[in-house]
C-alpha positions in Angstrom: 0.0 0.0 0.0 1.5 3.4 -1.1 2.7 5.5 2.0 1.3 8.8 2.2 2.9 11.9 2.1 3.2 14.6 4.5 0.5 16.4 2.8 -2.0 13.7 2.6 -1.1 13.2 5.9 -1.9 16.5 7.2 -5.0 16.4 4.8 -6.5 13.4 6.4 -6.1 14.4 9.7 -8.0 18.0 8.9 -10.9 16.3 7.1 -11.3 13.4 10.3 -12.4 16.8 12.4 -14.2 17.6 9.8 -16.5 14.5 9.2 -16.5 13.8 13.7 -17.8 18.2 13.8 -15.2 19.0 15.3 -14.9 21.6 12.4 -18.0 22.8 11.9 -19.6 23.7 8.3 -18.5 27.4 7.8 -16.0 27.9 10.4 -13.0 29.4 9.4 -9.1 27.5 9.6 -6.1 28.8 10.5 -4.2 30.4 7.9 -1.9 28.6 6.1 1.2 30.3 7.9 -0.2 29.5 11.3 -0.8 26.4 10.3 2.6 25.9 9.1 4.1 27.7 12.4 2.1 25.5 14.6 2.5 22.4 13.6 6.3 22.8 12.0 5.7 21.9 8.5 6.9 24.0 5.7 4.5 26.6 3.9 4.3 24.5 0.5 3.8 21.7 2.7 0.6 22.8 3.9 -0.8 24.3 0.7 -0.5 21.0 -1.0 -2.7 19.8 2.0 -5.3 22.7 1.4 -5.5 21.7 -1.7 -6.1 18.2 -1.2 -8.9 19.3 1.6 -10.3 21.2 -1.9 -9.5 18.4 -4.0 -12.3 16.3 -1.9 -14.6 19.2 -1.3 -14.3 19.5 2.2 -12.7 23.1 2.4 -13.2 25.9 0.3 -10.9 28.8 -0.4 -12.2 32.0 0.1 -10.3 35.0 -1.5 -8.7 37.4 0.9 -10.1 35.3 3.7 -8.8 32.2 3.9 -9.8 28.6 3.7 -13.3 27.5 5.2 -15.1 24.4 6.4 -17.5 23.1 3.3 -18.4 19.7 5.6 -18.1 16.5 4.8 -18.9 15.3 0.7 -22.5 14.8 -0.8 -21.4 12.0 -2.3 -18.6 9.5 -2.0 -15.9 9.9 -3.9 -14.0 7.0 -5.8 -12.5 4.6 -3.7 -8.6 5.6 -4.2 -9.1 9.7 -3.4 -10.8 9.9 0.0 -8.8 10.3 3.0 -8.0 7.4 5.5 -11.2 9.7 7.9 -13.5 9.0 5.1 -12.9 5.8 5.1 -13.1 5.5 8.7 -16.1 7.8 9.3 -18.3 4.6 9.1 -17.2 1.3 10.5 -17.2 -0.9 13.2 -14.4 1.4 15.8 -15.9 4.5 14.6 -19.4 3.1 15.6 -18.1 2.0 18.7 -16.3 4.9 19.4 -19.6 6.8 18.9 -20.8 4.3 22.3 -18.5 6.1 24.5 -18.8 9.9 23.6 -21.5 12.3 22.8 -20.8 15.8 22.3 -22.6 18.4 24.0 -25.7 19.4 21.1 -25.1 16.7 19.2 -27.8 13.6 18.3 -26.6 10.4 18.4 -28.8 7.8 17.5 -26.2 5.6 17.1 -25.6 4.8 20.4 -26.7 1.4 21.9 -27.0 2.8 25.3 -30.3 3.4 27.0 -30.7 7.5 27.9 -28.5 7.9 31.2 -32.0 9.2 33.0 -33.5 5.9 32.3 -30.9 4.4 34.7 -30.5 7.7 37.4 -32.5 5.8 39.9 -29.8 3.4 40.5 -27.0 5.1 41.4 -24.4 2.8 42.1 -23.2 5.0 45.0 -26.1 3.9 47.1 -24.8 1.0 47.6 -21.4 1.6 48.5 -22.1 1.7 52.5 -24.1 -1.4 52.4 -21.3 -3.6 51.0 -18.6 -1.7 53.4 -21.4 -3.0 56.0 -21.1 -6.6 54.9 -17.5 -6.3 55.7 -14.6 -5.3 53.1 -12.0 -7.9 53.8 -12.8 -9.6 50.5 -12.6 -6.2 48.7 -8.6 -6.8 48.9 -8.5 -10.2 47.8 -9.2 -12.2 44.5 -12.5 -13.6 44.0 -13.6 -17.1 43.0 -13.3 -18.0 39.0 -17.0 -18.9 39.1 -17.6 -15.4 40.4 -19.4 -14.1 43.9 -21.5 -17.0 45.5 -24.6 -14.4 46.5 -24.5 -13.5 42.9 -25.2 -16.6 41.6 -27.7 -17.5 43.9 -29.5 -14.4 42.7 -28.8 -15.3 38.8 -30.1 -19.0 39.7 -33.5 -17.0 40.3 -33.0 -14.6 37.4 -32.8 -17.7 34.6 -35.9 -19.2 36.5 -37.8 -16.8 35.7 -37.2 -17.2 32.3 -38.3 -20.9 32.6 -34.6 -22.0 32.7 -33.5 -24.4 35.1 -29.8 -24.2 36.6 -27.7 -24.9 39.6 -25.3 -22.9 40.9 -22.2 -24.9 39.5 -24.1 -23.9 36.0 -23.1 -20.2 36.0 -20.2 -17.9 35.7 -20.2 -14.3 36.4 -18.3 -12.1 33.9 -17.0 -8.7 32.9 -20.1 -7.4 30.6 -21.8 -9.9 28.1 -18.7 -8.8 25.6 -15.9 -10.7 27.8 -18.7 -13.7 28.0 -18.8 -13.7 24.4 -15.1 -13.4 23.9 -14.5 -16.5 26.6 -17.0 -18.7 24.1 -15.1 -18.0 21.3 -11.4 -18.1 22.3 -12.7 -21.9 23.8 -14.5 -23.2 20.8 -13.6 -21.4 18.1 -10.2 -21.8 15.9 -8.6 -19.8 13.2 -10.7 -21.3 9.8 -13.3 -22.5 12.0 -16.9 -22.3 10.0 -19.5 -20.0 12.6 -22.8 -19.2 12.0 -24.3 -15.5 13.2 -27.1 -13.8 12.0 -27.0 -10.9 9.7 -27.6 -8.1 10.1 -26.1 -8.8 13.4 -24.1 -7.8 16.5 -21.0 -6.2 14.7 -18.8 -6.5 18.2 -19.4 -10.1 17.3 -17.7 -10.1 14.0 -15.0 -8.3 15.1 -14.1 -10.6 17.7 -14.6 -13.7 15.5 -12.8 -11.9 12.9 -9.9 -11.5 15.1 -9.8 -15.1 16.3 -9.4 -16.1 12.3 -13.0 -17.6 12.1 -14.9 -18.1 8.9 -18.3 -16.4 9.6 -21.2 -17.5 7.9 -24.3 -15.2 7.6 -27.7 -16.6 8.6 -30.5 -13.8 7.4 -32.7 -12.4 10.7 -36.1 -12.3 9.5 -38.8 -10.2 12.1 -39.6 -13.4 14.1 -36.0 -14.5 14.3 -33.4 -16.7 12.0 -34.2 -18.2 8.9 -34.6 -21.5 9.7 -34.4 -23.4 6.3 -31.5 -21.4 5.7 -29.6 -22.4 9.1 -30.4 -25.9 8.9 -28.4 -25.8 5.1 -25.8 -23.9 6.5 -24.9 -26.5 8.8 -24.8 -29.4 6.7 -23.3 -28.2 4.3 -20.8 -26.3 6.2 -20.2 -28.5 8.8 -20.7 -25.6 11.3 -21.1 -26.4 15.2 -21.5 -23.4 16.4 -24.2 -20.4 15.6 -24.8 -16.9 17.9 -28.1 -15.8 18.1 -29.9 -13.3 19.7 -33.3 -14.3 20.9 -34.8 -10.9 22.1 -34.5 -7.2 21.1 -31.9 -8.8 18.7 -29.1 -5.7 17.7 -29.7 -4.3 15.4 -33.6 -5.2 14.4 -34.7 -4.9 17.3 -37.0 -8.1 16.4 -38.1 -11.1 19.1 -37.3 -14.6 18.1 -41.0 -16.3 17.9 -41.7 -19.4 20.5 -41.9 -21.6 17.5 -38.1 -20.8 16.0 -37.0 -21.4 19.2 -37.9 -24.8 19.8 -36.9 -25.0 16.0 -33.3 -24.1 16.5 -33.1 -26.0 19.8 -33.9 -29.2 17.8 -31.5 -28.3 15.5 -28.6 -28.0 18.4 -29.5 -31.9 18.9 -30.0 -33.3 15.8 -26.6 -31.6 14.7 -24.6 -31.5 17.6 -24.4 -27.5 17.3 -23.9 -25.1 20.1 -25.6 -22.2 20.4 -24.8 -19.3 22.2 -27.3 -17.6 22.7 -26.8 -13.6 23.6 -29.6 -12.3 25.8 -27.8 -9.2 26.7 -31.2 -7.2 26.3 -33.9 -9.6 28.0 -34.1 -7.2 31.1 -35.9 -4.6 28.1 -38.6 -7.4 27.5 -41.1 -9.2 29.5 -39.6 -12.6 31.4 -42.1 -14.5 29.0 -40.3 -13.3 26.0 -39.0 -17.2 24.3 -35.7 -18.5 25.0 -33.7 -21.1 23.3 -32.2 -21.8 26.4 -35.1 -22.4 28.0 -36.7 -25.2 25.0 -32.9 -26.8 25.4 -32.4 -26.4 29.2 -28.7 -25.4 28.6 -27.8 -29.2 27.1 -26.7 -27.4 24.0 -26.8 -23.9 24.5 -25.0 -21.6 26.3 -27.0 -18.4 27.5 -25.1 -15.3 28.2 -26.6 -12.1 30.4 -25.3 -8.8 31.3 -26.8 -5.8 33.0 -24.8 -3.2 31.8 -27.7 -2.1 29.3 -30.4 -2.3 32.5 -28.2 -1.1 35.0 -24.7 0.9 34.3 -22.3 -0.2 31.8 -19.4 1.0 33.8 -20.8 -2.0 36.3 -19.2 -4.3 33.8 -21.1 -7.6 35.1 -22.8 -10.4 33.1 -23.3 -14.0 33.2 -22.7 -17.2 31.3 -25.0 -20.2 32.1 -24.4 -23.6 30.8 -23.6 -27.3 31.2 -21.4 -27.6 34.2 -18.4 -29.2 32.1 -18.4 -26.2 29.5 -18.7 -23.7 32.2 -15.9 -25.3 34.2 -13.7 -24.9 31.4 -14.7 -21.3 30.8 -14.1 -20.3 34.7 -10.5 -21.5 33.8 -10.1 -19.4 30.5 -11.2 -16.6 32.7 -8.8 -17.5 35.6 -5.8 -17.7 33.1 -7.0 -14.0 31.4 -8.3 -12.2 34.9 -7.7 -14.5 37.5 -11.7 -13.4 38.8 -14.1 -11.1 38.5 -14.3 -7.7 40.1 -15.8 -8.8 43.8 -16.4 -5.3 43.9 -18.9 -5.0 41.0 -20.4 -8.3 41.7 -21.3 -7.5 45.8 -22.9 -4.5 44.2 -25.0 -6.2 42.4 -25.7 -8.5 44.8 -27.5 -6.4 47.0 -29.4 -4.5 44.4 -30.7 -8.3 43.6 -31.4 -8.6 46.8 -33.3 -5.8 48.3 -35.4 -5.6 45.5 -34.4 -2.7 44.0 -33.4 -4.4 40.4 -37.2 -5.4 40.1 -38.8 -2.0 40.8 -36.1 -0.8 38.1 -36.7 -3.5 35.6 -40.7 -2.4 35.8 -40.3 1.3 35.1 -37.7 0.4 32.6 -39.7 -1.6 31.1 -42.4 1.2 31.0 -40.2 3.5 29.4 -39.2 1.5 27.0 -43.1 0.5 25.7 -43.7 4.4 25.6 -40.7 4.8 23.5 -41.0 2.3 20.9 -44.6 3.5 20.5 -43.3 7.1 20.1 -40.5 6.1 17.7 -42.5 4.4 15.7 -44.8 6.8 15.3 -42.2 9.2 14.5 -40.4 7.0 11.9 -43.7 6.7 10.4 -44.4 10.4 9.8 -41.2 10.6 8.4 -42.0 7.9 5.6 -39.7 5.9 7.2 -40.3 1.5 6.1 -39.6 -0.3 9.3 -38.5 -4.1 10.0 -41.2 -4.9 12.5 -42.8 -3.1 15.1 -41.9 -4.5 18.1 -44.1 -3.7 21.1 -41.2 -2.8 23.1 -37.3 -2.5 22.1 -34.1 -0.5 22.4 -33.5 -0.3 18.9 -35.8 0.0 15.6 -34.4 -1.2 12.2 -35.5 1.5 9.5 -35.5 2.7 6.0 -35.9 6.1 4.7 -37.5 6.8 1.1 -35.4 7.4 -1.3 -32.0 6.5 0.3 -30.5 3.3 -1.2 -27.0 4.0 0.7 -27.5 4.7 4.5 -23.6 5.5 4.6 -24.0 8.3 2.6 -27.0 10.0 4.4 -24.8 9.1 7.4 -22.1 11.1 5.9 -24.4 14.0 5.0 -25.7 14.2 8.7 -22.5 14.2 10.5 -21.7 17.7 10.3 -25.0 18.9 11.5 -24.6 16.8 14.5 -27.0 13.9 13.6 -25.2 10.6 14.5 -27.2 7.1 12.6 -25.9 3.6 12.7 -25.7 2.6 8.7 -26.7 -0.7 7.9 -23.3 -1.9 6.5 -22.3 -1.9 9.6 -24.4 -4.6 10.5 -23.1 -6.8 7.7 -20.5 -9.8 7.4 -19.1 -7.2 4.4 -19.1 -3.8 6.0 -18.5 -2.5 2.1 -22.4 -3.7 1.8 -24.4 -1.0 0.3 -27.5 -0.8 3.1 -30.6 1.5 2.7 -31.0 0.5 6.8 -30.0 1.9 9.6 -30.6 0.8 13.7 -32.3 3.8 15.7 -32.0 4.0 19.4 -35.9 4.6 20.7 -34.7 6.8 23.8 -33.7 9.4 21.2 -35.8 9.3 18.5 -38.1 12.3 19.9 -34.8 14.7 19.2 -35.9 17.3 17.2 -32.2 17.7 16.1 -32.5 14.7 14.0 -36.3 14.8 13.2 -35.7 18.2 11.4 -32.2 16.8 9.7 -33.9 14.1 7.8 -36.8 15.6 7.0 -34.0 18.2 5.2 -32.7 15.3 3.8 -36.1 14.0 2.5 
């Protein structure tokens, strides 16, 4: 790949503010002798950059006053002149990156996170004196590989109410429903490995299996969960023994995997010998009757992963993995050999919001806000033409199409300098260079009127 010169150099790193705002359309730059003093590059140095910026129509010279802002491109340009930003502005790090910043003003419907309001009335430092109550010797010492013993208890209770039956010795507390995720796959996964996921799908997910070398195969997510013919070909013909599913609220569609598919897949898992992992990081968003593969198979084939980091705090960083006692014995030792334990701070934490009762009172107005959400968004998404998956009756996310957009990357593109943040389908794909007319919408920020009056511009 050609190196590129100082210039470009410069060039890309001028248009990556541009397409993340922090240049905003119209504002003026520094001079190109400032420019050049500040940063130590020679004069000709930094007109060649200016006139690359111009070159990709994201600054425009003004004469007499200098170079200004234009924004990001209408349209993308061919594939070897945009800057290294450009080509960054919409993947899977950028979207992620997107998860852990928003910008005063800004609206960012691409982040997976419920609204921080919608999780005020558990503040985690309300709980602080109750564990230092309990006694804090074990704060200073490791915890056990299968996590905090209270916890479990209180996750034995959680899976029962979601009709799945499990000891104790059948669950493992984790870091988040990510490090659960990345424990499955560094045990049964290898480097040309055949894995089934569904697509659109989680794109954390692919990036993990990605890095571990796997060969991901793409099961199509239909509104009332995977394609059933399709998976059952998939693994004959592929050989596959392993498929990730979401049952509930699945990211990005923000569909519910019917009663029927479940017992479907779960007779698949036996017929085939397949594992499936099924992710359930979003089942505190939906009623405990909500179908779980898990709880058709009773965990002889599947391994269910929880977190609470959507429902609760993500900076809690706790989650579950509940399986057969053999597999999760050898998952508490991956987990030794990578973090020795848990945090037994996080996981006393939790344990007493479990306990006192607090978690369920949480879970019911969550819940609440959550119906009155995804009523609101859809009725929003509607107004603005928008086609939509499914209409769930209650969901984080909604998976929608706007009229007249065939490429959601570059209305994506065209939003970010006004502030407007979306999660392009291609994202979502096995091949992020997927041309997607969707995008996922997070329902607690649909109602901006920031992004309602950008598309309808757009429109």
């Amino acid at each position: 790949m050609k190196k590129a010169s100082t210039a470009e150099t410069i060039a890309q790193d001028i248009a990556k503010q541009i397409l993340n705002g922090t240049l905003k359309k119209g504002e003026k730059l520094p001079s190109l002798r400032e420019y050049a003093r500040l940063y130590s590059h020679s004069l000709n140095t930094v007109v060649a950059a200016f006139e690359i910026l111009a070159q990709w129509e994201m600054v425009q010279a003004h004469r007499g006053k200098g170079f200004f802002v234009r924004g990001a491109p209408d349209k993308p340009q061919a594939e070897d002149e945009p800057p290294q930003a450009y080509h960054r502005a919409i993947d899977t790090i950028w979207l992620m990156r997107q998860q852990l910043l928003q910008a005063p003003g800004e609206s960012n419907l691409s982040i997976a996170l419920p609204p921080s309001q919608w999780l005020a009335d558990m503040r985690l430092d309300k709980f602080h004196r109750q564990i230092t109550r309990s006694g804090i010797g074990g704060l200073f010492r490791y915890g056990s590989r299968y996590g905090n013993h209270n916890l479990r208890t209180h996750l034995n209770r959680k899976l029962a109410s979601h009709m799945i039956t499990a000891s104790e010795r059948q669950i493992m507390t984790t870091h988040g429903g990510n490090h659960g995720l990345d424990l499955i796959i560094r045990r049964y996964v290898s480097p040309g490995d055949p894995v089934l996921v569904e697509e659109p799908g989680y794109y954390p997910l692919f990036g993990k299996l990605q890095l571990q070398g796997a060969r991901m195969i793409g099961i199509p997510r239909l509104p009332d969960g995977p394609d059933i013919d399709c998976l059952e070909e998939k693994i004959r013909h592929e050989r596959a023994r392993i498929f990730f599913v979401q049952s509930c609220g699945q990211n990005p569609t923000g569909s519910d995997i019917s009663a029927e598919k479940a017992r479907r897949i779960a007779q698949l898992a036996a017929s085939y010998d397949l594992l499936v992992v099924e992710d359930d990081a979003l089942a505190d968003f939906k009623r405990n009757s909500s179908p779980k593969i898990s709880a058709v198979d009773q965990l002889r084939n599947t391994l269910y992963v929880g977190s609470f980091s959507k429902s609760l705090s993500a900076s809690l960083r706790a989650g579950f993995i509940a399986g057969d006692i053999s597999r999760i014995e050898e998952l508490a030792d991956i987990k030794m050999l990578l973090h020795v334990s848990g945090s037994e701070y996080s996981e006393r934490i939790l344990d007493v919001i479990l306990t006192e009762g607090h978690f369920l009172r949480h879970v019911a107005k969550l819940q609440e806000r959550v119906r009155h959400a995804t009523s609101d968004g859809i009725g929003i998404l509607k107004d603005l033409g928008a086609e939509l998956f499914c209409e769930p009756e209650q969901a984080l996310y909604l998976w929608a199409r706007f009229p007249g957009i065939d490429d959601m990357n570059e209305l994506t593109l065209r939003l970010l300098p006004k502030g407007v943040v979306l999660a392009p389908g291609s994202i979502f794909m096995l091949n992020p260079r997927t041309k997607s007319p969707w995008t996922r919408l997070n329902v607690g920020y649909l109602q901006d009127p920031l992004f309602i009056e950008s598309i309808r511009s757009c429109m």
